[in-house]
Residue frames as qw, qx, qy, qz and C-alpha x, y, z in Angstrom:
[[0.313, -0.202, 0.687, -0.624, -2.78, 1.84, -5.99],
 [0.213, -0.036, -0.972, -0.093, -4.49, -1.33, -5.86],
 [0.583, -0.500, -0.384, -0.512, -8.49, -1.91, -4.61],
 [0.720, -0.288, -0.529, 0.345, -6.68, -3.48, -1.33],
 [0.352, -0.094, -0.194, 0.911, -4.73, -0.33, -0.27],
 [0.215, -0.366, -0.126, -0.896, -7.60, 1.87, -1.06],
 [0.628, -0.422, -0.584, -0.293, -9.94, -0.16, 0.74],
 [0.667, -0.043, -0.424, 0.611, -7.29, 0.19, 3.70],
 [0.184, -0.058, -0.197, 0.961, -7.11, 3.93, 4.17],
 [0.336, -0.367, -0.312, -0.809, -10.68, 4.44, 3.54],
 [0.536, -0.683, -0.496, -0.038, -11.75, 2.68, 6.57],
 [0.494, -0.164, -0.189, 0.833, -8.84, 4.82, 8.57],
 [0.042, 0.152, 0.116, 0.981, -10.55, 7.72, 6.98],
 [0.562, -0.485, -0.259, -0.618, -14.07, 7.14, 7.61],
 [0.715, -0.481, -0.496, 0.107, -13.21, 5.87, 11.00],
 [0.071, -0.936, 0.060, -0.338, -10.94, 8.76, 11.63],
 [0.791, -0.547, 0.069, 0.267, -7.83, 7.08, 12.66],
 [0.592, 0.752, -0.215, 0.194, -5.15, 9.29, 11.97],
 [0.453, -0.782, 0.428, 0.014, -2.75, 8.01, 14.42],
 [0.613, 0.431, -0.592, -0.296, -0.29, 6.36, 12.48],
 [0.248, -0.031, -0.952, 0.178, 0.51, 3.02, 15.22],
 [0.661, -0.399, -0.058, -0.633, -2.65, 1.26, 16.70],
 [0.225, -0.372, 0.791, -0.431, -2.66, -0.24, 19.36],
 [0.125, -0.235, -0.956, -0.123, -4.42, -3.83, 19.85],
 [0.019, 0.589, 0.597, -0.544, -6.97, -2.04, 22.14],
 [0.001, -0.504, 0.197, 0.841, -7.43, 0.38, 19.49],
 [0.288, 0.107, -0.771, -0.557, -8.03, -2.47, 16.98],
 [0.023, 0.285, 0.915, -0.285, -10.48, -4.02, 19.61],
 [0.044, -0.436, -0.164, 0.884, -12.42, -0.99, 19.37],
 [0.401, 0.208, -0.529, -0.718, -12.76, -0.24, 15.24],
 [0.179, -0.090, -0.962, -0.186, -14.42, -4.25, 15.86],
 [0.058, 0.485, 0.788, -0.376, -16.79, -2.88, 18.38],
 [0.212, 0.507, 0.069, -0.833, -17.60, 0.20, 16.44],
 [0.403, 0.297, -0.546, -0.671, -18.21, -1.81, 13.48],
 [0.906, -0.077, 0.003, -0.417, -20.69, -4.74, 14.94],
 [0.755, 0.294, -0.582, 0.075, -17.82, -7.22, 14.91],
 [0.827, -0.511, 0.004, -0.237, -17.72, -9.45, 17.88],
 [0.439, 0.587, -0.655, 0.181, -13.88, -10.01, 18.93],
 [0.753, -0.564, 0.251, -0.228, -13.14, -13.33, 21.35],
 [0.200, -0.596, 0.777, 0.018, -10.23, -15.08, 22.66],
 [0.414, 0.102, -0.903, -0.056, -9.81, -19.26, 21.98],
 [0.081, -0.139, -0.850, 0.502, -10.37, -19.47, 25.97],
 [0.382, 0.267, 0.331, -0.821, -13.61, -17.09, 25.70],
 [0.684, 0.284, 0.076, -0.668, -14.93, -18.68, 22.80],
 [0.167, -0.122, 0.978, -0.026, -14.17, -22.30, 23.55],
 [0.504, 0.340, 0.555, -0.568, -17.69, -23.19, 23.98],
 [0.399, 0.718, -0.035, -0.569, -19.01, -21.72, 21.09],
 [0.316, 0.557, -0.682, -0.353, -16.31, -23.20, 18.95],
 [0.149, -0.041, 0.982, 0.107, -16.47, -26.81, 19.65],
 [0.504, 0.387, 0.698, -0.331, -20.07, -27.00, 19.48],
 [0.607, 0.736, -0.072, -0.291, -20.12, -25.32, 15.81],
 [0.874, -0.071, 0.364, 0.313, -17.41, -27.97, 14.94],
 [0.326, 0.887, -0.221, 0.241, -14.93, -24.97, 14.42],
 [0.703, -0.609, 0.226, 0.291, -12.45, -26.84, 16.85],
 [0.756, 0.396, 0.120, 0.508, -9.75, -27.60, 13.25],
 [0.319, 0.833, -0.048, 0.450, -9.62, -23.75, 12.54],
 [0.204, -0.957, 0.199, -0.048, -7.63, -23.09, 16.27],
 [0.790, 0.096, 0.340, 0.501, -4.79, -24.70, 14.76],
 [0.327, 0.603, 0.090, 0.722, -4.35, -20.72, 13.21],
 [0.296, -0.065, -0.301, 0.904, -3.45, -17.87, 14.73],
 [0.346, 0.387, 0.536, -0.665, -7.61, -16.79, 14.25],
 [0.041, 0.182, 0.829, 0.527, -10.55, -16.83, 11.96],
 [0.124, 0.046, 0.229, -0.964, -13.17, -15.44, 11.39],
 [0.139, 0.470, 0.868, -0.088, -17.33, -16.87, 11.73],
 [0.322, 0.009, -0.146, -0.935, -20.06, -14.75, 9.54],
 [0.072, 0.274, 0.890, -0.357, -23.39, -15.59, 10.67],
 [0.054, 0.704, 0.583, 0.403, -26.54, -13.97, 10.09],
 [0.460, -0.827, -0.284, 0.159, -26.34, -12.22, 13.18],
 [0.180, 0.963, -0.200, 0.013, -22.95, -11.04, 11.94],
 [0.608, 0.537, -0.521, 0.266, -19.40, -11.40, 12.38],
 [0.646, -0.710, 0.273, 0.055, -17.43, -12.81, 15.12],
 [0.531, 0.425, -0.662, 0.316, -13.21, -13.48, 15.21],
 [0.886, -0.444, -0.065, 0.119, -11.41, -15.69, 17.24],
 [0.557, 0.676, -0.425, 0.229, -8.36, -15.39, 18.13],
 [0.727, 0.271, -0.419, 0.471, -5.11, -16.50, 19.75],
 [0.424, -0.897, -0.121, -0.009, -4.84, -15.01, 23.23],
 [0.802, -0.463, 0.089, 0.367, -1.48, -16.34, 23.48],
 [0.572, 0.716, 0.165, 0.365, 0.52, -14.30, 20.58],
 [0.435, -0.397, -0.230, 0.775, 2.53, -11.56, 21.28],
 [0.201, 0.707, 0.380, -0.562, 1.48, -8.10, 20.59],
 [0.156, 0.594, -0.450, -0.648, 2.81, -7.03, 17.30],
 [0.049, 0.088, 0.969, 0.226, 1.69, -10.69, 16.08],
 [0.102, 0.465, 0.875, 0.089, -1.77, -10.57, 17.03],
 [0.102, 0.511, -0.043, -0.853, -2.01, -6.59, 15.99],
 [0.225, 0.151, -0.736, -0.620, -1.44, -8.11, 12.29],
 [0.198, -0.376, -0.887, -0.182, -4.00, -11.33, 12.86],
 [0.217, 0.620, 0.513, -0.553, -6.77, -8.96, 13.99],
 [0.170, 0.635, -0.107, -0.746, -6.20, -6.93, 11.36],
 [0.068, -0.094, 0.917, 0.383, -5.79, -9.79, 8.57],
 [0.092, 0.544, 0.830, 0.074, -9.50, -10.70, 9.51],
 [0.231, 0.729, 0.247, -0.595, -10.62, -7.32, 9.10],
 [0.134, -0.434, 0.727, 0.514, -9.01, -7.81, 5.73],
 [0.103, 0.126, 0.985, -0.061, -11.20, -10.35, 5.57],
 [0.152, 0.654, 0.701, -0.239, -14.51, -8.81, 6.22],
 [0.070, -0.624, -0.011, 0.778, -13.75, -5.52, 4.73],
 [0.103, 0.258, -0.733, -0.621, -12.60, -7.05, 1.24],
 [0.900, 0.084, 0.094, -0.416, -16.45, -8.90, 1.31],
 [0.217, 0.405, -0.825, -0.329, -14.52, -11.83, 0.71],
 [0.729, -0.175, -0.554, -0.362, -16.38, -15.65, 0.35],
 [0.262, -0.373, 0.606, -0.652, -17.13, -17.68, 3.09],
 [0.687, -0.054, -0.644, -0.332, -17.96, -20.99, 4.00],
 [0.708, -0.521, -0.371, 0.300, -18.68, -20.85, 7.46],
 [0.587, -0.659, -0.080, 0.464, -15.92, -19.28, 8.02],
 [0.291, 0.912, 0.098, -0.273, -14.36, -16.29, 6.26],
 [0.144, 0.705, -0.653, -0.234, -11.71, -16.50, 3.24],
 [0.550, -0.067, 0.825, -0.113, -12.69, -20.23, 3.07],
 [0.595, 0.494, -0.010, -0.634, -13.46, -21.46, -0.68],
 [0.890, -0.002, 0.454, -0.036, -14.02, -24.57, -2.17],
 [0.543, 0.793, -0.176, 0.212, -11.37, -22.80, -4.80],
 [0.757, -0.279, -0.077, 0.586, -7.81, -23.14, -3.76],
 [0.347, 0.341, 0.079, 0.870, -6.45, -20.38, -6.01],
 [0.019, -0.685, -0.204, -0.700, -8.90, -18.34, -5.12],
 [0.816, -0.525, -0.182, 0.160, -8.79, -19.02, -1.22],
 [0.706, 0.030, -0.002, 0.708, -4.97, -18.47, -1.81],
 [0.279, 0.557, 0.200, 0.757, -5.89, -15.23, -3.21],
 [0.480, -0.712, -0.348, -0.376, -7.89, -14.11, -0.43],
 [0.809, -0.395, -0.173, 0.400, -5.18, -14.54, 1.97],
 [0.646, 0.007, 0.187, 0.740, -2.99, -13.01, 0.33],
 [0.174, -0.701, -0.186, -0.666, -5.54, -9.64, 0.25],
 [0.473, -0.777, -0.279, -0.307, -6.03, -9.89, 3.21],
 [0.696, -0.325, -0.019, 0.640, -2.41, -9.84, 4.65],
 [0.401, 0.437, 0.252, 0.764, -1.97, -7.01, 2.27],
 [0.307, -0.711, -0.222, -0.592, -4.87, -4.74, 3.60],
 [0.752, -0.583, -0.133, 0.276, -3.23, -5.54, 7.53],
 [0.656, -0.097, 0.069, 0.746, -0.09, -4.41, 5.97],
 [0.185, 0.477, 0.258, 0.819, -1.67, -1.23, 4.61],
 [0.484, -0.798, -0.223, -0.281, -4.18, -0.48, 7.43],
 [0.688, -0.652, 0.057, 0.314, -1.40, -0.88, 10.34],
 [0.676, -0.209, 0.202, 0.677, 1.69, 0.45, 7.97],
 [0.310, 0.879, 0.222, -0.285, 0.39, 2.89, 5.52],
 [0.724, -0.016, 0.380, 0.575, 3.05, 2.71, 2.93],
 [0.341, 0.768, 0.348, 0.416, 2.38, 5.50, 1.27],
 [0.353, -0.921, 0.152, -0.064, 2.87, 8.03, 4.41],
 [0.855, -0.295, 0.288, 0.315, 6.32, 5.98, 4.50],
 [0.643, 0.460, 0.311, 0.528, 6.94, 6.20, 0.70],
 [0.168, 0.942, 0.071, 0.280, 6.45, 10.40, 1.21],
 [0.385, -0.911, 0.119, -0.088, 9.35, 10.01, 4.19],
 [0.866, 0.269, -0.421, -0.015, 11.31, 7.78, 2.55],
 [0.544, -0.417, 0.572, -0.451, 11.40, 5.60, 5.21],
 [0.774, 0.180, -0.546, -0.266, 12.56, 2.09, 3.54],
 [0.225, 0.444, -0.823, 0.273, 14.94, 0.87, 6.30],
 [0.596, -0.191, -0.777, -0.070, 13.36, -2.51, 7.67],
 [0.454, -0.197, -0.560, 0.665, 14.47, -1.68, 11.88],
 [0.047, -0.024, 0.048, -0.997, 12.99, 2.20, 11.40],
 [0.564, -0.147, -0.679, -0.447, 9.80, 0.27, 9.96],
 [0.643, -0.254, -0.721, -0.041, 9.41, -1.57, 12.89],
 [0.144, -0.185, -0.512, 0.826, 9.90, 0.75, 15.64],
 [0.211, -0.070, -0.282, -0.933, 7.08, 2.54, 13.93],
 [0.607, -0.205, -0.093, -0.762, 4.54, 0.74, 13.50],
 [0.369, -0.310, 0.834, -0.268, 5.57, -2.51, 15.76],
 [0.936, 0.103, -0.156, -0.298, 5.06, -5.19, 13.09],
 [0.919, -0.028, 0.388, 0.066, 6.58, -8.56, 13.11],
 [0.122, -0.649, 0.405, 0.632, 9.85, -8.11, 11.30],
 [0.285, 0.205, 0.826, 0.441, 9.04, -10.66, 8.49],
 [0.225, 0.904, 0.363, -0.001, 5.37, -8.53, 7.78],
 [0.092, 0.925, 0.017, -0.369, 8.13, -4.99, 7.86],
 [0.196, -0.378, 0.573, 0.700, 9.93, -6.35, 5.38],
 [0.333, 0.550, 0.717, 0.268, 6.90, -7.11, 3.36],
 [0.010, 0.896, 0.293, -0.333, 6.19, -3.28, 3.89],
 [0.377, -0.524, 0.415, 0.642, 9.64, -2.22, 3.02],
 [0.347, -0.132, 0.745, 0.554, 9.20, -3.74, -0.09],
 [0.133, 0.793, 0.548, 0.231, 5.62, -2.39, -1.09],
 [0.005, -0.923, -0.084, 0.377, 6.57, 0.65, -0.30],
 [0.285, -0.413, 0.498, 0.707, 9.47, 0.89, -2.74],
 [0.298, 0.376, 0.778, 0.406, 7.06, -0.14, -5.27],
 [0.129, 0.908, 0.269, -0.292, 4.97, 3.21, -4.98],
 [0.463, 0.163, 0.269, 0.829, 6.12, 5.11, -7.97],
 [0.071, -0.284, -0.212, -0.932, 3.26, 7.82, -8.38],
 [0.137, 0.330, 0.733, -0.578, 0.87, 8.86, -5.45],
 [0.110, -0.592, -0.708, -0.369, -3.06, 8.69, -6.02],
 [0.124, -0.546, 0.039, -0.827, -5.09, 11.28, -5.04],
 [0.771, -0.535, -0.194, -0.286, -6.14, 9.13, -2.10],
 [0.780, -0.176, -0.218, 0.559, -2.65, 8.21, -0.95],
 [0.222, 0.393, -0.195, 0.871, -1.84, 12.11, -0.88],
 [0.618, -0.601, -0.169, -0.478, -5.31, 12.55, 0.86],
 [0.919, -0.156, -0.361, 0.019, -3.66, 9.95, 3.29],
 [0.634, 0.047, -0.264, 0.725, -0.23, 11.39, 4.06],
 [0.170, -0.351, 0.121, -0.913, -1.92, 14.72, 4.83],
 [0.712, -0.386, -0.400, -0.429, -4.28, 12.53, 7.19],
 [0.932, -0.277, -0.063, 0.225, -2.27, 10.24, 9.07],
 [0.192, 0.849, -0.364, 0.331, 0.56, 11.58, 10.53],
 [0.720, 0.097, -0.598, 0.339, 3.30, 9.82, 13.22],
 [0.510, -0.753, -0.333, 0.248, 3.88, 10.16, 16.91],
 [0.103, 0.970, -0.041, 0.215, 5.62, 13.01, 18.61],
 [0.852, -0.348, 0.360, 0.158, 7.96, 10.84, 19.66],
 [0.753, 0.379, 0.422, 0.332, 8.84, 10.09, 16.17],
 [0.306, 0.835, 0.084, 0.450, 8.51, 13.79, 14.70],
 [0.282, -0.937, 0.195, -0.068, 10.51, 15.15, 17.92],
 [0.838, -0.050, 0.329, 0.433, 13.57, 12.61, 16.96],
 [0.624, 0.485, 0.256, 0.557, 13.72, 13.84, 13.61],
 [0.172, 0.936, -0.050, 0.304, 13.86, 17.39, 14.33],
 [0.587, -0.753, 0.211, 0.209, 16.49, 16.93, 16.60],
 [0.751, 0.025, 0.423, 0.506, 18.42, 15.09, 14.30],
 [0.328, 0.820, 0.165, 0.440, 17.67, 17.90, 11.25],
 [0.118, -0.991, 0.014, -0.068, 18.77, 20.24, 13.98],
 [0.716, -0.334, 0.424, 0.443, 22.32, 18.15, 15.15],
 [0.702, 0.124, 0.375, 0.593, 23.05, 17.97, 11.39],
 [0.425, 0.774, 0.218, 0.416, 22.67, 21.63, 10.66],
 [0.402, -0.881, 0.248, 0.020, 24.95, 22.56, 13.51],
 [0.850, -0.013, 0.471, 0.233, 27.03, 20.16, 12.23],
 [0.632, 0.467, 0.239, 0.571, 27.32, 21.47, 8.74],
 [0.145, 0.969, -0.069, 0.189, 27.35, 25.42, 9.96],
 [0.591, -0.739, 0.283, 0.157, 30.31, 24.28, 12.35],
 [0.577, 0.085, 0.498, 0.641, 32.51, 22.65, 8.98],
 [0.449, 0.742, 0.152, 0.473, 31.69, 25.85, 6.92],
 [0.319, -0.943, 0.045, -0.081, 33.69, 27.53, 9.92],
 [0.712, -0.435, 0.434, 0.342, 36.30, 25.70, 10.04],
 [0.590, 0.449, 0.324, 0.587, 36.72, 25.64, 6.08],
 [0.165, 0.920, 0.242, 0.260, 36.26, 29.28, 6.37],
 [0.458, -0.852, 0.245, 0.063, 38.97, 29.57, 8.88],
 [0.733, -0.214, 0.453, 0.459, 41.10, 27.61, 6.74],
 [0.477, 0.651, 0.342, 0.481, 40.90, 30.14, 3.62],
 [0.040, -0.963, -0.106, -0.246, 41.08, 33.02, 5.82],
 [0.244, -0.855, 0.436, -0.138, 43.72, 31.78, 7.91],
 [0.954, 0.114, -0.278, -0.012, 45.70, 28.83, 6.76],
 [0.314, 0.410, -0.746, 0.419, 48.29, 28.99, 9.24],
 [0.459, -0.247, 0.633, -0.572, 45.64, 27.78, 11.33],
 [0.829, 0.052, -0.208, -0.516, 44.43, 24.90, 9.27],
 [0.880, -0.237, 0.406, -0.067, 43.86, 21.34, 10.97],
 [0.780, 0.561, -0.245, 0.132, 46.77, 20.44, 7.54],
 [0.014, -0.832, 0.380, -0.404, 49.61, 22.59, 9.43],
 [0.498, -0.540, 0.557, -0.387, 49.15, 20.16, 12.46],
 [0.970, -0.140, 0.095, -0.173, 48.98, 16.77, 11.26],
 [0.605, -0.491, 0.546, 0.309, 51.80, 14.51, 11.81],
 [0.337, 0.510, -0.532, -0.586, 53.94, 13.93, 8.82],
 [0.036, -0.052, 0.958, 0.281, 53.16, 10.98, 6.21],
 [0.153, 0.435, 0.836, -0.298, 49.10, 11.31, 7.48],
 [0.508, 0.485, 0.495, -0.512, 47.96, 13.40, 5.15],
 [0.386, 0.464, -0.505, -0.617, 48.81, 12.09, 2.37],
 [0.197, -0.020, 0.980, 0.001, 47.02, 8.55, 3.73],
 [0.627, 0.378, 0.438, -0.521, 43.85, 8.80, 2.03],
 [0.575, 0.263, 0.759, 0.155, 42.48, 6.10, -0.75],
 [0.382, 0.729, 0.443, 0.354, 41.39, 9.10, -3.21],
 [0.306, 0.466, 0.040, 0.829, 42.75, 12.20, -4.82],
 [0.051, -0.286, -0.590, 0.753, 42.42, 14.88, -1.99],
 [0.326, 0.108, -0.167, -0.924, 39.77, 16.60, -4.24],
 [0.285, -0.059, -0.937, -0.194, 37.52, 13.54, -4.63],
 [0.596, -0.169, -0.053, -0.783, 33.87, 13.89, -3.51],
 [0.394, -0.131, -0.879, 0.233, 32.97, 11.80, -0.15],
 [0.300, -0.608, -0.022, -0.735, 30.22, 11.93, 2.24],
 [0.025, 0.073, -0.649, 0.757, 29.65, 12.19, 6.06],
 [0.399, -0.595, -0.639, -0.281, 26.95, 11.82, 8.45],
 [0.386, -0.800, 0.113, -0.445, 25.87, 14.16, 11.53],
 [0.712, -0.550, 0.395, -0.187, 27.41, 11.37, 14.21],
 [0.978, -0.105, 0.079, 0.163, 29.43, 9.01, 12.48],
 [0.274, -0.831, 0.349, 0.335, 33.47, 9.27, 12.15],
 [0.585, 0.186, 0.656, 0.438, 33.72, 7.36, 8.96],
 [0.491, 0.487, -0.163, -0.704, 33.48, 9.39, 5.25],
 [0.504, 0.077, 0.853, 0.109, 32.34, 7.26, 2.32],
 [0.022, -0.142, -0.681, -0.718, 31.51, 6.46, -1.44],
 [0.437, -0.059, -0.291, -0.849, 28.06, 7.90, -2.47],
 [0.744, -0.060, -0.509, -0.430, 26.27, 4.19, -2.82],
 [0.108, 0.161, -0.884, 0.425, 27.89, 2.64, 1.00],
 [0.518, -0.322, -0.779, -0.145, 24.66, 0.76, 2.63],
 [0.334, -0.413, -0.508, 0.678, 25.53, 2.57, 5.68],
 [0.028, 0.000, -0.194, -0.981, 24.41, 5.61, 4.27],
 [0.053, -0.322, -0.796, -0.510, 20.83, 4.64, 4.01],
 [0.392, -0.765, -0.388, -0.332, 17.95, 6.78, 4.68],
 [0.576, -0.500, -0.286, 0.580, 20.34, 9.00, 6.55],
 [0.217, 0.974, 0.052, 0.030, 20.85, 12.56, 6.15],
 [0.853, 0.130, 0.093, 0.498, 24.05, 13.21, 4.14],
 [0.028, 0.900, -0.292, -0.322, 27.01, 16.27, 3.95],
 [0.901, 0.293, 0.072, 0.310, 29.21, 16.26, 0.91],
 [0.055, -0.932, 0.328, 0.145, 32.41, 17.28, 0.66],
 [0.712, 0.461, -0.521, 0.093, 36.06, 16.48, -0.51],
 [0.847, -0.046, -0.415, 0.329, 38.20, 13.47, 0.55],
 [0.353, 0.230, -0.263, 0.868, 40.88, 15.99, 2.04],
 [0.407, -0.460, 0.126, -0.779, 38.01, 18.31, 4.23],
 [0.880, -0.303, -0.205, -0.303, 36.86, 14.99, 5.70],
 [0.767, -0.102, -0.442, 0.453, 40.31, 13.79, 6.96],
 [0.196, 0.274, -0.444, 0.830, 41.24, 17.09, 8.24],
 [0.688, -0.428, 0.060, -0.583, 37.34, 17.13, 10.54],
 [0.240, -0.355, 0.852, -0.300, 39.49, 13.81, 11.72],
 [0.899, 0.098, 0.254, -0.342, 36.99, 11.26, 9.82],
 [0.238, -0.361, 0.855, 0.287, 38.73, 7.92, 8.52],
 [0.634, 0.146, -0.501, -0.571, 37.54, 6.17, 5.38],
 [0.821, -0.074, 0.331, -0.460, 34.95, 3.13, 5.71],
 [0.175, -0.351, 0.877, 0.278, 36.49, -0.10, 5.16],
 [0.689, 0.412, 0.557, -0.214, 33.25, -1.00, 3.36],
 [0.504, 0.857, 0.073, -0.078, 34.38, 1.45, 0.63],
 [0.591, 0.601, -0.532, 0.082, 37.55, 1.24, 0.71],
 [0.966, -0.037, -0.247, 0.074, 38.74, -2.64, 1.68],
 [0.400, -0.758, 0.472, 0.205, 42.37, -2.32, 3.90],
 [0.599, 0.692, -0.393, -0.091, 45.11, -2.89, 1.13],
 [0.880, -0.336, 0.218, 0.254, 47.29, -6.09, 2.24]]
């Protein structure tokens, strides 16, 4: 874990947000609890032109350190999941002490400017995604990402992809996942689902069971002739299923991701009346 990501969940922790999506009003807030003056373009027109800061509203916001302290501007006009991230960026900003020439993350260094950005997108992506709490649910899938925590799809695939990178959790990223925890929204989905798919799997060990005990009643007996012997693999051939879909498939299918999986053989899956995925296996001309 990097000095960014830590820097991330420690304000979360000393500020005691453990809700995992914040809201903008939420993010207004952490600014007022931490001295940090937040104003629209329109509210802090004024202000800007006369400190010949008109250039900077050409960005989506930025952020003025004074003696008196900090103030951002931003963008009124954004939409919400946009100007969630640019709030957070400049907290990025002020958190990471970065330089400042006038105006924060500003340095008469390109590279090192460059660099500064590029923290400070990071630490937006950790403070508002928490990749770690993600990594523990493995939760990679870009669309799932964004319903969560309602970035900007181009930022949840930046997530996507930092989170895959987590190989071994720190003792602050566990601290973190036992901290921060999703809505109940979120956690009352999943258990449904968990619950669908274990009704799901006790209802196919009935049926198999009813075909061993009684095989003049198995779903074979009834099928028309020529149809079961239409499947792409040996009838014994390991293939899996999901709780809702009516397709079976190879181990590695894309569709499968981050989904919760039942195995079984080729032959159990046609006779529950699933057909094979034409990802995995291509119609034969």
């Amino acid at each position: 874990m990097n000095l960014t990501e830590q820097a991330a969940y420690e304000l979360r922790i000393h500020l005691h947000l453990s809700e995992y999506r914040l809201t903008f009003r939420q993010l207004l807030e952490i600014g007022r609890r931490c001295g940090i003056a937040i104003h629209t373009y329109t509210e802090g027109a004024a202000y800007i032109l006369e400190h010949g800061f008109g250039d900077f509203m050409q960005y989506h916001a930025f952020t003025v350190f004074e003696e008196s302290g900090y103030q951002i501007f931003i963008n009124e006009r954004l939409p919400d999941e946009k100007r969630r991230f640019v709030l957070s960026h400049e907290f990025g900003h002020i958190f990471l002490k970065h330089t400042y020439a006038g105006i924060m993350g500003c340095s008469d260094d390109p590279a090192l400017q460059n660099a500064q950005e590029r923290e400070a997108d990071e630490f937006a992506l950790c403070f508002l995604g928490v990749p770690c709490l993600l990594k523990k649910n493995g939760i990679y899938d870009i669309p799932q990402i964004r319903a969560l925590s309602n970035l900007p799809r181009r930022e949840a695939a930046r997530l996507s992809a930092y989170t895959a990178q987590i190989v071994k959790m720190s003792d602050l990223q566990r601290k973190m996942c036992g901290f921060c925890h999703f809505d109940r929204a979120y956690k009352a989905r999943k258990s449904a689902a968990r619950i669908c798919f274990i009704l799901f799997g006790a209802a196919l060990i009935l049926v198999l069971a009813l075909q061993v005990f009684f095989p003049a009643a198995g779903f074979r007996a009834k099928l028309p002739a020529g149809e079961a012997g239409s499947s792409p693999l040996p009838a014994e051939t390991s293939v899996y299923i999901t709780s809702s879909g009516e397709k079976y498939h190879r181990e590695n299918c894309p569709y499968l991701r981050n989904r919760e999986l039942l195995q079984l053989s080729c032959l159990e899956a046609e006779q529950l009346g699933k057909t094979p995925c034409k990802y995995c296996f291509p119609p034969q001309d």
